[in-house]
N, C-alpha and C positions, 0 to 999 in steps of 0.2 A: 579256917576256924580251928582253935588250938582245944583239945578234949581236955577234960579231969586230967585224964594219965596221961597227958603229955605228946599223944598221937594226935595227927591232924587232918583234918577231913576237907576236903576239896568240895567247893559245891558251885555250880552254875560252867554252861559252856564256855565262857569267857576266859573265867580260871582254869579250867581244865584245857582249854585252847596254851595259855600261857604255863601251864606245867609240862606240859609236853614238849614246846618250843626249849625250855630248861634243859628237857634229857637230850633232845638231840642236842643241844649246845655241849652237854658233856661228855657225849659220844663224838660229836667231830672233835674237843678238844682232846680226847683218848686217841682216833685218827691221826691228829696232827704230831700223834709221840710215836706212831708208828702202830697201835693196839687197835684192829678190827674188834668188835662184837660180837659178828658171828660172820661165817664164812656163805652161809645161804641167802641172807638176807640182803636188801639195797644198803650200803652206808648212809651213813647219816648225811653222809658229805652229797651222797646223789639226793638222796628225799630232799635237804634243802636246797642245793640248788634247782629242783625240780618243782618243788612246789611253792617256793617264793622269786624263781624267777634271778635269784643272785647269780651273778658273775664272778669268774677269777679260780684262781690255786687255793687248796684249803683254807688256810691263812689270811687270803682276803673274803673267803666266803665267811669263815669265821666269824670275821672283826665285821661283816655285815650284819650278821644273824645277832650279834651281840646287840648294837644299835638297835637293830630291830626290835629286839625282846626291850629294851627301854621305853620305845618307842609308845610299845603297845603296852606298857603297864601305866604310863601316864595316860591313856588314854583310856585306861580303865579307873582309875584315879577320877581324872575329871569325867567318868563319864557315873561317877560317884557307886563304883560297882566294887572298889577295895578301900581302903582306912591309908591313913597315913601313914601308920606304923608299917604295914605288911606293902606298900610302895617302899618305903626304904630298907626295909628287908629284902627285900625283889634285889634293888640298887646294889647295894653291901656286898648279895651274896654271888652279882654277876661279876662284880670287878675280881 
């Protein structure tokens, strides 16, 4: 949901399931240029392959976790839990 001034607010698990799915997508595409996040923590590259279970070299876990996140925003879509606009927003901003 978009505020007054332009900040926007996340509400329901479903969303905040699929915001997070985002940042790790942007943290392994930082991996894949060679830029860790932090030196203490799991990479983004281990948490997804560890918690969705994806196979392969960054690259291909990537180009999975991408699908993925399409995947599950159609499915929030029909499952009439986001708007049309903020599904093609989702789309736009993963390609």
């Amino acid at each position: 949901m978009t505020n007054v001034d332009g900040s926007v607010t996340i509400v329901g698990e479903e969303r905040n399931t699929l915001v997070r799915l985002f940042y790790l997508r942007s943290g392994l595409r930082l991996e894949l240029q060679g830029i860790r996040l932090t030196a203490k923590a799991p990479s983004c590259y281990s948490i997804v392959k560890s918690e969705l279970g994806f196979k392969g070299n960054k690259q291909n876990v990537y180009n999975q976790l991408v699908e993925y996140i399409l995947e599950y925003a159609h499915e929030l879509y029909l499952a009439g839990l986001v708007s049309v606009d903020e599904l093609l927003q989702w789309e736009k901003g993963i390609q």
